[in-house]
C-alpha positions as CSV (number, residue, x, y, z in Angstrom):
1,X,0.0,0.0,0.0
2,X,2.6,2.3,0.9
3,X,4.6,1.9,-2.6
4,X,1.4,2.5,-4.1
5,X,0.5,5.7,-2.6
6,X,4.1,6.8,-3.3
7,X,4.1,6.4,-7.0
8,X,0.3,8.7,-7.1
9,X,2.5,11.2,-5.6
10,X,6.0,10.9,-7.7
11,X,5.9,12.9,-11.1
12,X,1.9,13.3,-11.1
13,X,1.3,16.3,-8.8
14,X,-0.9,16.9,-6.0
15,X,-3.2,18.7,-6.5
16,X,-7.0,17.6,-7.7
17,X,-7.9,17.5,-11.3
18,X,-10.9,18.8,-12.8
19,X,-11.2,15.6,-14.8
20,X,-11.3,14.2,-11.3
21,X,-13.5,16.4,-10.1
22,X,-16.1,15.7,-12.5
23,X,-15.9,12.0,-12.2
24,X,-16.0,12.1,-8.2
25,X,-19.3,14.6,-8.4
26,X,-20.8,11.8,-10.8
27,X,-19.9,9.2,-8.3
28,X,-21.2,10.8,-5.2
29,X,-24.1,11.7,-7.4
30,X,-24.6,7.8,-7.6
31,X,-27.6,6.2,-5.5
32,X,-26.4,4.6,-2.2
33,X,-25.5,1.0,-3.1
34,X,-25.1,-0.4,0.4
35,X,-26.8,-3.6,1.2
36,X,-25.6,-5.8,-1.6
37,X,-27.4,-8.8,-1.0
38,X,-25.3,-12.1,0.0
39,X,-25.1,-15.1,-2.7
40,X,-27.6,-17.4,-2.5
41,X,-26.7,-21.5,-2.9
42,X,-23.6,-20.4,-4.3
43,X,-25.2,-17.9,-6.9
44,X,-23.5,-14.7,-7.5
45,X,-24.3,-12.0,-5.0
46,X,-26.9,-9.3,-5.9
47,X,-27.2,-5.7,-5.7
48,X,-30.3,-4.4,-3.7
49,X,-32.6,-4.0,-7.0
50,X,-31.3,-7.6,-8.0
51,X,-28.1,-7.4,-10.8
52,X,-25.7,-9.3,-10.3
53,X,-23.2,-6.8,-8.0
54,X,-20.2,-6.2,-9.2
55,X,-18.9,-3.8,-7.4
56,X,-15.6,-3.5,-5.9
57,X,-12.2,-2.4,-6.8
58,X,-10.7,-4.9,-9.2
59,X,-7.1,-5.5,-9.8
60,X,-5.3,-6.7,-13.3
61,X,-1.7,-6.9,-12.5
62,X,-0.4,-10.1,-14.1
63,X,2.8,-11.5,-15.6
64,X,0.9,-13.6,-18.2
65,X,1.1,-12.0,-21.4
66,X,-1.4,-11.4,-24.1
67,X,0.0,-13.2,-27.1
68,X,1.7,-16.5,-26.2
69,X,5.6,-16.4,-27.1
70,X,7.0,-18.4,-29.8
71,X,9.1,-20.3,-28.1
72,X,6.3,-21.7,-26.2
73,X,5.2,-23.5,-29.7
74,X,1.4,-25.1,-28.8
75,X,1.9,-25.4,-25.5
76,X,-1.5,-23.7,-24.1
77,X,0.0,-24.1,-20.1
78,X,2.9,-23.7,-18.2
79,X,3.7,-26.6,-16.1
80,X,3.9,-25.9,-12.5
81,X,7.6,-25.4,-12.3
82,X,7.9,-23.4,-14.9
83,X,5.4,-21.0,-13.0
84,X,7.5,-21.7,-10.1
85,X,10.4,-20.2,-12.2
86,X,8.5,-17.0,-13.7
87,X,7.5,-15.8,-10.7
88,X,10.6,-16.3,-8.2
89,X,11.8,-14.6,-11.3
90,X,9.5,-11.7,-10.8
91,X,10.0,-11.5,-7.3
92,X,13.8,-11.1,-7.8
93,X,13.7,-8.5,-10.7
94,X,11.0,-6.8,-8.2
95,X,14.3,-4.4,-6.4
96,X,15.3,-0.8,-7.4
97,X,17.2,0.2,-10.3
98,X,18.9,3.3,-11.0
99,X,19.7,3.9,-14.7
100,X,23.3,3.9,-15.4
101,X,25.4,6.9,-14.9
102,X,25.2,9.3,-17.2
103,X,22.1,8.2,-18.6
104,X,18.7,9.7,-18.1
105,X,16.0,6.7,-17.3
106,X,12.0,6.7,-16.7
107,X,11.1,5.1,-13.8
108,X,13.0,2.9,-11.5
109,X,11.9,-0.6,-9.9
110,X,10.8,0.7,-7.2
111,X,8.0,3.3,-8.7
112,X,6.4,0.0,-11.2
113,X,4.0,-2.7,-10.0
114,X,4.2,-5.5,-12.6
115,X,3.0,-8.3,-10.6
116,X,4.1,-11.1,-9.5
117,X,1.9,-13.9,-10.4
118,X,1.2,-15.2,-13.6
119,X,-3.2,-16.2,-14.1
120,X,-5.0,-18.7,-12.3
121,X,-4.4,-22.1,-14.2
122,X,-1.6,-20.8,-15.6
123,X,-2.5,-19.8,-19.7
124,X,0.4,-19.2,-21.5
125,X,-1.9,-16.3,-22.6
126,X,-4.4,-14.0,-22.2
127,X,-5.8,-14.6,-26.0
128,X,-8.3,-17.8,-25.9
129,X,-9.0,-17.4,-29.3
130,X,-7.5,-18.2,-32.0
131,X,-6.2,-21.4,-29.8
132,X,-3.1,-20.7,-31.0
133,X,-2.6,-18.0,-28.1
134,X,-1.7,-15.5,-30.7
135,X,-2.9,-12.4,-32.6
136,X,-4.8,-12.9,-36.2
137,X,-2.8,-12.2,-39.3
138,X,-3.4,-8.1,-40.0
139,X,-4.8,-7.6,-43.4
140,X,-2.7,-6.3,-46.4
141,X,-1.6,-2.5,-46.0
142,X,-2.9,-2.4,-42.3
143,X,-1.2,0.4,-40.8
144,X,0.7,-0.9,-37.5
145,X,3.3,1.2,-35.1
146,X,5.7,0.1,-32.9
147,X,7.5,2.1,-30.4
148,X,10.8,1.8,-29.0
149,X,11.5,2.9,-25.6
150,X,15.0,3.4,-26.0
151,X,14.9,5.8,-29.0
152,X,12.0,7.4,-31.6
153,X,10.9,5.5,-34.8
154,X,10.4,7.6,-37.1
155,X,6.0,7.4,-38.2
156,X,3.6,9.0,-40.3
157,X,0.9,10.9,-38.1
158,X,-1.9,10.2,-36.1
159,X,0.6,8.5,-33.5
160,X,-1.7,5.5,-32.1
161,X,1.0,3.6,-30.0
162,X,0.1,4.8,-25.9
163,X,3.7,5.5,-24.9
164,X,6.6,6.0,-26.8
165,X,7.4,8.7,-29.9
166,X,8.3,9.7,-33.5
167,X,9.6,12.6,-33.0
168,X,10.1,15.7,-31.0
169,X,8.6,18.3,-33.5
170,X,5.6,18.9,-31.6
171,X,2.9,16.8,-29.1
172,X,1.6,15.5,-32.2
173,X,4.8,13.1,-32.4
174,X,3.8,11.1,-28.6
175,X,2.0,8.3,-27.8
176,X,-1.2,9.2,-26.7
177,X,-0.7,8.3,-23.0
178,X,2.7,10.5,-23.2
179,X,-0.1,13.3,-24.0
180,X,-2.5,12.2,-21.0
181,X,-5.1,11.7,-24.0
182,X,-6.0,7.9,-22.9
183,X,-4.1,6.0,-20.0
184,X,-2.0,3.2,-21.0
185,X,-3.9,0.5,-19.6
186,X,-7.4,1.7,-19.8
187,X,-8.3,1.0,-23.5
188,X,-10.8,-0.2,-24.1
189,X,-10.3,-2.7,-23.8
190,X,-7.9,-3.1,-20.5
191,X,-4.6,-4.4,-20.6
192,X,-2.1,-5.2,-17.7
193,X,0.7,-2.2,-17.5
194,X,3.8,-0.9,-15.1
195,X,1.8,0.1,-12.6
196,X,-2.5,1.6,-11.9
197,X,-3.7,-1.7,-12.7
198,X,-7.1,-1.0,-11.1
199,X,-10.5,-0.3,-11.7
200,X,-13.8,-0.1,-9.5
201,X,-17.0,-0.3,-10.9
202,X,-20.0,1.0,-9.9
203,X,-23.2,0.1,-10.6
204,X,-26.9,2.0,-10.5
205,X,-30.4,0.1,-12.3
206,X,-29.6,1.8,-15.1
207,X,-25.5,2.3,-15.6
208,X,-22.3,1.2,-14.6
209,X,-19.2,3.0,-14.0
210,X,-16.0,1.4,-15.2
211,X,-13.2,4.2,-13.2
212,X,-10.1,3.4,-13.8
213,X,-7.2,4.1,-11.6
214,X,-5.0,5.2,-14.5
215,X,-5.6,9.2,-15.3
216,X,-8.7,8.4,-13.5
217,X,-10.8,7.8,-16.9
218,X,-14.8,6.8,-15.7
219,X,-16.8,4.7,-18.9
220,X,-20.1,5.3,-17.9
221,X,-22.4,2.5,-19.6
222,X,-25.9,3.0,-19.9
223,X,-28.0,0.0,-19.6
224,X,-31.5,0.5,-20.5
225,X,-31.7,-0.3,-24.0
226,X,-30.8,3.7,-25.5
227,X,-29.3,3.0,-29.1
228,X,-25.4,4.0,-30.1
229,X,-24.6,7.5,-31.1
230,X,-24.8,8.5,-34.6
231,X,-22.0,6.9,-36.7
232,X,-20.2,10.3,-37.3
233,X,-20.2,10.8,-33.4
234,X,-16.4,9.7,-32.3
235,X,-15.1,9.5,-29.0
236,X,-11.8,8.7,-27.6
237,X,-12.8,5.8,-25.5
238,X,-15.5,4.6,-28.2
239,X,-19.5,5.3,-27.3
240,X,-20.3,2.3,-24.9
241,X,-23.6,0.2,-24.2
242,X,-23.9,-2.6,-21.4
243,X,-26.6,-5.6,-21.3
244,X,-27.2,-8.1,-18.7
245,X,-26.9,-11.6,-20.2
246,X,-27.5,-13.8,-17.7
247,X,-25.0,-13.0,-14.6
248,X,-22.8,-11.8,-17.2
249,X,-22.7,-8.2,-18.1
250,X,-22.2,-7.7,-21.9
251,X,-20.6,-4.2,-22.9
252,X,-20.1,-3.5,-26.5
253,X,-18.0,-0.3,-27.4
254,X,-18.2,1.5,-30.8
255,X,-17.7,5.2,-32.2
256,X,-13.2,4.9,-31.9
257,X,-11.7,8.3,-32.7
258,X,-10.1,7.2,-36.1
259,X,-7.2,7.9,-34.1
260,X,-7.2,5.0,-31.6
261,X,-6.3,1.5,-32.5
262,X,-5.8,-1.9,-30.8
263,X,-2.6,-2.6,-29.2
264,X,-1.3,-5.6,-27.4
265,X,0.6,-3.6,-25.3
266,X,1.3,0.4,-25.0
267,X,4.0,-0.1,-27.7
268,X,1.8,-1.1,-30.6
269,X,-1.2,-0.4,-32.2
270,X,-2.4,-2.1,-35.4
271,X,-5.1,-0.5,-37.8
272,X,-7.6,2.3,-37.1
273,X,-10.7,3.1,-34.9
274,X,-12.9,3.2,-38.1
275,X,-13.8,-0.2,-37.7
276,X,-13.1,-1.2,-34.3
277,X,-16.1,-3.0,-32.2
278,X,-15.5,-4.5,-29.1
279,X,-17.1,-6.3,-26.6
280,X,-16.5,-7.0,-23.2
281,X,-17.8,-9.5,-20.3
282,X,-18.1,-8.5,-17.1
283,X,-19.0,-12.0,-14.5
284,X,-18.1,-12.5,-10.6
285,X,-16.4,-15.8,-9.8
286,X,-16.9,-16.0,-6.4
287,X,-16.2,-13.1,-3.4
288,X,-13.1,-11.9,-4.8
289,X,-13.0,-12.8,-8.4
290,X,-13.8,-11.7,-11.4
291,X,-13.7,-13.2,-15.0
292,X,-13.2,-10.1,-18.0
293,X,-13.5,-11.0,-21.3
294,X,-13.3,-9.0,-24.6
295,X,-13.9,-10.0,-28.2
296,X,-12.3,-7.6,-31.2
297,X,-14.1,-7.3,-34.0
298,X,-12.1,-5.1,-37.1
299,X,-12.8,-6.3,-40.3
300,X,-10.6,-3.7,-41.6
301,X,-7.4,-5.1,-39.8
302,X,-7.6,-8.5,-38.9
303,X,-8.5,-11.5,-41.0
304,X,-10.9,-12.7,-38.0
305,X,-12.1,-12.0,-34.6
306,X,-9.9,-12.7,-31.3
307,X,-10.8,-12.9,-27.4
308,X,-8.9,-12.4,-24.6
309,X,-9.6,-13.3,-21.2
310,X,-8.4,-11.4,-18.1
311,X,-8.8,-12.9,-14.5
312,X,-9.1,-10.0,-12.2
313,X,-9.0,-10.1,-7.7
314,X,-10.2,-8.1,-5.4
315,X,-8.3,-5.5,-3.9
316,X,-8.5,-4.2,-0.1
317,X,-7.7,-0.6,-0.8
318,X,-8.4,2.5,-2.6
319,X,-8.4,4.1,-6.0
320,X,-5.7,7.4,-6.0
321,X,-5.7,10.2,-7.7
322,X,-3.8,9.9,-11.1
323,X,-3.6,13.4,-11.9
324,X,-2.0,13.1,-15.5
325,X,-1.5,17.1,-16.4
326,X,-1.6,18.7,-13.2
327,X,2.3,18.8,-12.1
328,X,3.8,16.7,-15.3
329,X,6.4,18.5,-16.8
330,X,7.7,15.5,-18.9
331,X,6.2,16.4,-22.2
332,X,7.2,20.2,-22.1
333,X,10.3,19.0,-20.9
334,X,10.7,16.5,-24.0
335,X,9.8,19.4,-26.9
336,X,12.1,21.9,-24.7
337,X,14.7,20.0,-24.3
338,X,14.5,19.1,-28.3
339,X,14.4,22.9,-29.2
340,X,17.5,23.3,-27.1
341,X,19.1,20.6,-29.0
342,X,18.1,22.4,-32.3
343,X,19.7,25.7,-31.0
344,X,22.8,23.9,-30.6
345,X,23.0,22.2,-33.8
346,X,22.1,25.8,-35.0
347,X,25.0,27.1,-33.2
348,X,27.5,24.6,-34.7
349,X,26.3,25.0,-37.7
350,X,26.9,28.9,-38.0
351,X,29.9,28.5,-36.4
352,X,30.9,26.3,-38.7
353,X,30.1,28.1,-41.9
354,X,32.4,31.0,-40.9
C-alpha cells in the first residue's frame, strides 16, 4: 500500500484535477448502493434491486502476457515449475534500479508494479482465441506502429501507440498516453501495465461506472436499451452500451476516434478506430474474483475475430488520484529540451560556416 501511494505522488502532482472532479461529483451523485445482497446457494451476489453486483475495486496486474511467445510453440499451459520459475523470477527482478550513470532513465523498480503472479491455471496467454494463443494475421496494408522505448521511430501521423514517440517536433509526435489523452492501460479494452492496474465499478439500475485508476478515466455505460450515437459521433474511448446476459454483463463499445487502434501492449497499435467493435464480459467468480472477457471485432485489420480473457482479484484498498497534467512537466520538458538541441546544432552550424 505504501509503494502505491508513493508512486500517485512521484511525477503526477498533487493537487486535484478537474477531470477528477467531475468524475467524483458523478460518483457521489450515484444512488447509495449499500446492502448488496449475499449469494444465494452459491449464486453470485446481488445488488439491492437484483443485478448481479459487481462492485468493488478490481485488480489486473499479471505476468501472463497477451500473445503467447513463440518459443512456447502449442503449448497452451505452463507446467507448474515453470510458473514456479516466472514468478521467483519476478519477485527477484522486483528491487530498485537506477539507470546507469550518465544516462537519463524513466522510472525505477521501485515506482512499477508489474506483478508477480502469472493467471490462475496458468495460460500461457491471455488470447483464448485463436487457440493458437496469438494475434490474427493483420490484413494487407494495415497500418501498425511500434514504439521503442530506447529511441524514436520515425511514423507518419496520427501516432496510435500509448507511450513512446516519433519525433520531438511537436505533441503530435507522442504516444497518446505520453499526452495524457488515454491511460495506458485503460483502453478499451484493459490491458495489464507498469503500474494503476485497477478499476472499481459502480453500478446504478440503469449504468455502470468502469473508473479506472490510470488518469482516472470513468466509462459510464448506460443500460436501458438507448441506441449508439450516430456513426459520425467519435469518441476517444468509443460510445459504450452494457446488457445483462444472464450473470454476465455484456458491454459493446463503438464510435473509436479514427485515431485509436488496438494494441497488445502500449507499444503497438495495429489498424484504425474506423472499424473497431468490441465487446467486453463482465462475470463475478466468487467473493473476490472476477472473469473479464473482450472479443475484437475489425474487419478492416484483422483476418478474424480474437478474445482475450483477463482474470481479475479483489483488492482491499483505494483508488488514487492519477492526476496526469496537473504537475507533469515531462512532455514540455521532452519538446524543450528538443528545441535546445536544435539551438545547438544551429550554433554549430553557424559556427561552422564561418
Amino acid at each position: 500500500m505504501f509503494r502505491r501511494a508513493l508512486r500517485t505522488v512521484f511525477g503526477k502532482g498533487e493537487p486535484v484535477s478537474l477531470r477528477t472532479i467531475v468524475a467524483a461529483s458523478l460518483l457521489v451523485a450515484l444512488p447509495a448502493v449499500a446492502g448488496a445482497q449475499p449469494a444465494e446457494s452459491g449464486g453470485a451476489a446481488r445488488t439491492p434491486w437484483g443485478d448481479p453486483d459487481l462492485q468493488a475495486i478490481w485488480d489486473y496486474r499479471t505476468l501472463t502476457p497477451v500473445e503467447r511467445p513463440e518459443e512456447f510453440g502449442d503449448q497452451a499451459v505452463l507446467t507448474a515449475e515453470e510458473v514456479a520459475e516466472l514468478e521467483a523470477e519476478a519477485i527477484r527482478n522486483n528491487v530498485d534500479r537506477v539507470p546507469p550513470p550518465g544516462r537519463v532513465g524513466g522510472y525505477n523498480r521501485f515506482w512499477l508494479d508489474f506483478g508477480t503472479n502469472v493467471i490462475s491455471g496458468g495460460r500461457t496467454s491471455l488470447i483464448i482465441d485463436p487457440p493458437d494463443g496469438r494475434l490474427p494475421p493483420r490484413l494487407p496494408g494495415v497500418v501498425e506502429q511500434e514504439a521503442d522505448f530506447q529511441r524514436d521511430v520515425p511514423a507518419a501521423r496520427p501516432i496510435r501507440y500509448r507511450s513512446g514517440g516519433a519525433g520531438t517536433d511537436g505533441p503530435e509526435d507522442r504516444g497518446l498516453s505520453e499526452r495524457c489523452i488515454v491511460g495506458n492501460n485503460v483502453g478499451p479494452p484493459m490491458l495489464p501495465d507498469a503500474y494503476n492496474n485497477n478499476v472499481q465499478i459502480f453500478q446504478t439500475p440503469d449504468h455502470v461506472v468502469l473508473f479506472n485508476e490510470m488518469i482516472n478515466d470513468a466509462r459510464i455505460v448506460p443500460l436501458d436499451g438507448r441506441a449508439h450515437l450516430p456513426d459520425h459521433i467519435r469518441q476517444w474511448m468509443g460510445d459504450s452500451r452494457g446488457r445483462w446476459e444472464g450473470d454476465t454483463l455484456v458491454v459493446e463499445t463503438r464510435n473509436f476516434v479514427n485515431e485509436v487502434a488496438y494494441g497488445s501492449n502500449i507499444r503497438t497499435a495495429y489498424g484504425t478506430g474506423d472499424a473497431y467493435h468490441l465487446t467486453e464480459r463482465f462475470r463475478r467468480d466468487g467473493d473476490d474474483r472476477l472473469h473479464y472477457e473482450y472479443t475484437v471485432d475489425d474487419p478492416l485489420t484483422f483476418t478474424r475475430t480474437f478474445t482475450v480473457a483477463l482474470p481479475m482479484r479483489k483488492l482491499d484498498g483505494v483508488i488514487f488520484e492519477y492526476a496526469c497534467h496537473e504537475g507533469n512537466y515531462g512532455l514540455y520538458n521532452q519538446l524543450s529540451g528538443a528545441r535546445a538541441e536544435d539551438r545547438e546544432a544551429a550554433e554549430a552550424a553557424a559556427a561552422g560556416s564561418r
